[in-house]
Each structure stands twice: as C-alpha cells, then as structure tokens.
MIGU-193186 format. One line per 4 residues: number of its first residue (from 1); their letters; for each residue x, y, z of N, C-alpha, C. Coordinates in pm, whole numbers. Example, Ala and Ser with C-alpha at 12.3 -4.5 7.8 and 13.67 -1.06 7.14 Angstrom:
1	AS	1319/-569/780/1230/-450/780/1320/-330/780; 1285/-225/708/1367/-106/714/1290/3/787
//
This chain:
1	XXXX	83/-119/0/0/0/0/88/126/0; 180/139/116/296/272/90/338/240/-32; 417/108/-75/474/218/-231/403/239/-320; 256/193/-383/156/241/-365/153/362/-409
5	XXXX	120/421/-294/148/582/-245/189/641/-297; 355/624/-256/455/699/-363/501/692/-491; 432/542/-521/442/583/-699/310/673/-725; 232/645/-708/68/764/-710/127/890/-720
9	XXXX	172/942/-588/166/1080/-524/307/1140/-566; 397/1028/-545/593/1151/-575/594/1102/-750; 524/1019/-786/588/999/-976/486/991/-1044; 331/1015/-1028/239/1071/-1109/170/1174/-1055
13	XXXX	133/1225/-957/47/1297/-935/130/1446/-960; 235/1443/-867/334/1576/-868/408/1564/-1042; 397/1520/-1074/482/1588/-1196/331/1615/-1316; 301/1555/-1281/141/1546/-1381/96/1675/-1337
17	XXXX	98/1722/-1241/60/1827/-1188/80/1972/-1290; 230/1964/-1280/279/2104/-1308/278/2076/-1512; 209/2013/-1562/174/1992/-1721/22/2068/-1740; -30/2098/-1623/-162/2169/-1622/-139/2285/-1715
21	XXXX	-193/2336/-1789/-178/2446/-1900/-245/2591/-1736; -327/2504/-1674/-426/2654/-1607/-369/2655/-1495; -261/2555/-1466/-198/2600/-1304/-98/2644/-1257; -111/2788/-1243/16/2849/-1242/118/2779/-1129
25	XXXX	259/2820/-1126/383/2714/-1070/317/2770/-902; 309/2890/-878/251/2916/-740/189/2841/-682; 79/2816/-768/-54/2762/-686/-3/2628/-698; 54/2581/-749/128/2405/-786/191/2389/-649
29	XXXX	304/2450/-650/395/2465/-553/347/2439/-395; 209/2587/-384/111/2526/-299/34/2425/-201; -15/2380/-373/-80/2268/-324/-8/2125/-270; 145/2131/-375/178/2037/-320/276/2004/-191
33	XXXX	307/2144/-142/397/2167/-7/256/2097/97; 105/2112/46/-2/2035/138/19/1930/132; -40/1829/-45/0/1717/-8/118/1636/20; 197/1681/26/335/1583/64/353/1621/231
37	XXXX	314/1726/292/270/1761/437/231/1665/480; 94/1649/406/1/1549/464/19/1400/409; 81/1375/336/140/1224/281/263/1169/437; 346/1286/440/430/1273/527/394/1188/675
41	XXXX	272/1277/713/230/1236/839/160/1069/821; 132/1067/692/44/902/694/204/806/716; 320/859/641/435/781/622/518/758/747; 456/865/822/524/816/942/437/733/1019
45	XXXX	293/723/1037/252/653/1083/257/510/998; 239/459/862/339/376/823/453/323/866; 544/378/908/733/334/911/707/299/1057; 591/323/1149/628/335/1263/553/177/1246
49	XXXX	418/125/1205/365/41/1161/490/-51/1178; 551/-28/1050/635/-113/967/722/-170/1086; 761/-35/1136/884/-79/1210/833/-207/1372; 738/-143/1428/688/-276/1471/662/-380/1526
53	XXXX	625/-405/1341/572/-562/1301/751/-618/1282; 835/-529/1205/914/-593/1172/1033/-680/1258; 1038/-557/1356/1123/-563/1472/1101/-621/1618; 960/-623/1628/929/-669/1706/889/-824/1674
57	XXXX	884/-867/1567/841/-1021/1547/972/-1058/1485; 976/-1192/1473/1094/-1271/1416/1122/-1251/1279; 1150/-1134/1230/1193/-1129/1119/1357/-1123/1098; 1365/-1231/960/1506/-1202/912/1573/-1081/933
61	XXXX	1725/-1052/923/1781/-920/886/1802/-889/746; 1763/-992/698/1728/-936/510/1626/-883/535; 1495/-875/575/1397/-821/600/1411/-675/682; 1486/-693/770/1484/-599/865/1599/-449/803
65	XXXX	1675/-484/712/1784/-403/655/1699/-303/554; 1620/-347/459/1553/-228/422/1419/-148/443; 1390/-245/569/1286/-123/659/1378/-45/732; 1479/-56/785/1554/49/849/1627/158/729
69	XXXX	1646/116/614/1657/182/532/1551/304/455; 1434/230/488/1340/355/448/1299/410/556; 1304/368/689/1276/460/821/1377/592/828; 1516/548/799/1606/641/755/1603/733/694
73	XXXX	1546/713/556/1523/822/444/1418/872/547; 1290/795/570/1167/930/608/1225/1035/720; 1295/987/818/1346/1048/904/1431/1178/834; 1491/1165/759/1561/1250/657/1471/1349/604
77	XXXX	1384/1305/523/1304/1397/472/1194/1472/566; 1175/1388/642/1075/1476/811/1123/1588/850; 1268/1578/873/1336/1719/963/1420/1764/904; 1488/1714/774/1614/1746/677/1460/1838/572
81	XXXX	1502/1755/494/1474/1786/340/1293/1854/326; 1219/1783/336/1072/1855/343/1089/2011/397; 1131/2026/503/1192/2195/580/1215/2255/461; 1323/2205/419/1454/2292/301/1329/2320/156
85	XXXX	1243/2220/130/1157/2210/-27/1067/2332/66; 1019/2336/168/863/2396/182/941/2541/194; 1031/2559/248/1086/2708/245/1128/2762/87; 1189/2667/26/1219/2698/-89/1057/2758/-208
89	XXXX	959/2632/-167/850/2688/-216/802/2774/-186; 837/2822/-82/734/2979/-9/825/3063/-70; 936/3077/-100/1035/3207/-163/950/3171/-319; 954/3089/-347/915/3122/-540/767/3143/-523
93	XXXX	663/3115/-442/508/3143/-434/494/3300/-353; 638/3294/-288/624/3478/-309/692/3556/-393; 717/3506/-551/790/3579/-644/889/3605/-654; 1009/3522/-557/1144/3604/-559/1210/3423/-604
97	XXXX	1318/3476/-625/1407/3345/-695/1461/3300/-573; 1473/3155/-559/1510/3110/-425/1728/3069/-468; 1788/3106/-357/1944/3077/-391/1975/2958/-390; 2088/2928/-484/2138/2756/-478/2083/2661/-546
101	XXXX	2147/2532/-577/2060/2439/-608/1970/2407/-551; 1879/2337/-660/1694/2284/-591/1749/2149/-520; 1716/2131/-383/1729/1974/-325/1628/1886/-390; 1552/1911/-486/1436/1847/-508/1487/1722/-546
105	XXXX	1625/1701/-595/1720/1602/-691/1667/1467/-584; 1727/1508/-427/1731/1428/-356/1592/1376/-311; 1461/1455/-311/1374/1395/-268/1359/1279/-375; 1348/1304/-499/1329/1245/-559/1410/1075/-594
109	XXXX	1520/1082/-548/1619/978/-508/1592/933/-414; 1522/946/-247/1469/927/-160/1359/818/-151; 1252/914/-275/1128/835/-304/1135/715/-347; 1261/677/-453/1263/620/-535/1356/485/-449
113	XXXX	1464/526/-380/1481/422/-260/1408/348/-199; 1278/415/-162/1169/392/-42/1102/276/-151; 1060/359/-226/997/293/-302/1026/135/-339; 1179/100/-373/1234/-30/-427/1206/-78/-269
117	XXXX	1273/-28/-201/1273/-77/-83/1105/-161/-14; 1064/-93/-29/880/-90/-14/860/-232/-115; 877/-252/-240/869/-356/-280/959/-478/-266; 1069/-466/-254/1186/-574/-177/1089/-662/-24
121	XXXX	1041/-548/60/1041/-561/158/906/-658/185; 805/-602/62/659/-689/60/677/-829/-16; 776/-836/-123/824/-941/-188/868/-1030/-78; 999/-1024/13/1042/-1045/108/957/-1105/234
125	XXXX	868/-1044/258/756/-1081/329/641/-1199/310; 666/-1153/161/526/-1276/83/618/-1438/89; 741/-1398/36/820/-1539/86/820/-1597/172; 831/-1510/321/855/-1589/437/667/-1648/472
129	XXXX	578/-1578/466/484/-1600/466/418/-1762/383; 500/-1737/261/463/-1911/195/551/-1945/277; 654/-1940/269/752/-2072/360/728/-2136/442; 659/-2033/546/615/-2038/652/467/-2168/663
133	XXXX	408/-2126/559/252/-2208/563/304/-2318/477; 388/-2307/407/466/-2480/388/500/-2599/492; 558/-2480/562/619/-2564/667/512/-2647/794; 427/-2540/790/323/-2602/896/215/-2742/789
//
C-alpha cells in the first residue's frame, strides 16, 4: 500500500501536476507543499507500523535491513529535506528566486529508494509467509 502511495503521489500525481496548461507554478507549488505535508504524516505513521511488526516479530535481517533503510530516508526527509523544499516553495510562491541548487534532486532519489525498498520488503515478506505455511 505505501509504495503504492509513492508511486501515485511523488511519480504521477506531482509531476502530472505542473503539465496543467491553467496552473500556475505558485498555486502548484502550494498545493503540493499540502500534499506531501500530509502524505508525510500518513508515512510516518506507516514506518512506525512497519517498524513494529518488523522488529518486534521474528523477522530475518534481510527483512529488517531495508525497513531500516526507508525509516532512515523518512526520518531524513521529516526534519532534513521537506523543511529545506517547503521554504524553498514559499520564496518562489512569493515571487522572488530562491538561492542555490533545488534539493528536489534528492527527494526524488529518496522516493525512489523507499519505493524499491517498499517492494523488496513486501516481496520479502510474501516469501517468508509461503515458507512459513509450507512448513506447517
């Protein structure tokens, strides 16, 4: 269901977005400093989910290596990177050019971690799960 999510919301919805002929980059910018706000808060209640089931039950450390890997990134993007994008969007939705490179490079490398990771991790899961009802 999370990666899910972030293929939906970080690799169609946001770039599909700003192809709108009627939506200016402001109001884009906007809307989406909301939804990724509010995506954020579901992802942490996710990772915290994740973390757990994972950690708290007998799971492998193949299993357990890339949920700590995407708990990592969100943690990153919670208090790192989301900060740095939503300030950056409030300087260009108030008309002035924001300084430096865009970090956007990295969210986007982030997502895309989480993401493999997110499927490794359900793949990973569905295995031990047959194995498991084999065995019994």
């Amino acid at each position: 269901m999370w990666a899910g999510m972030i293929a939906g919301i970080s690799f169609l919805e946001a770039p599909v977005k700003f192809t709108a002929p009627s939506l200016t980059l402001p109001i884009g910018l906007d809307v989406g400093r909301h939804v990724f706000g509010a995506f954020n808060k579901v992802e942490i209640v996710l990772g915290t989910i994740l973390m757990l089931i994972v950690f708290l039950g007998k799971s492998p450390w193949l299993l357990k290596l890339p949920c700590f890997l995407v708990v990592i990134l969100l943690i990153l993007e919670t208090f790192w990177l989301l900060p740095v994008l939503d300030r950056r969007a409030l300087i260009i939705i108030a008309g002035q050019s924001p300084e430096g490179p865009s970090p956007h490079t990295w969210y986007v490398v982030f997502e895309g971690v989480k993401l493999i990771s997110l499927i490794t991790i359900g793949s990973l899961g569905i295995r031990a799960i047959l194995a498991n009802s084999r065995d019994q």
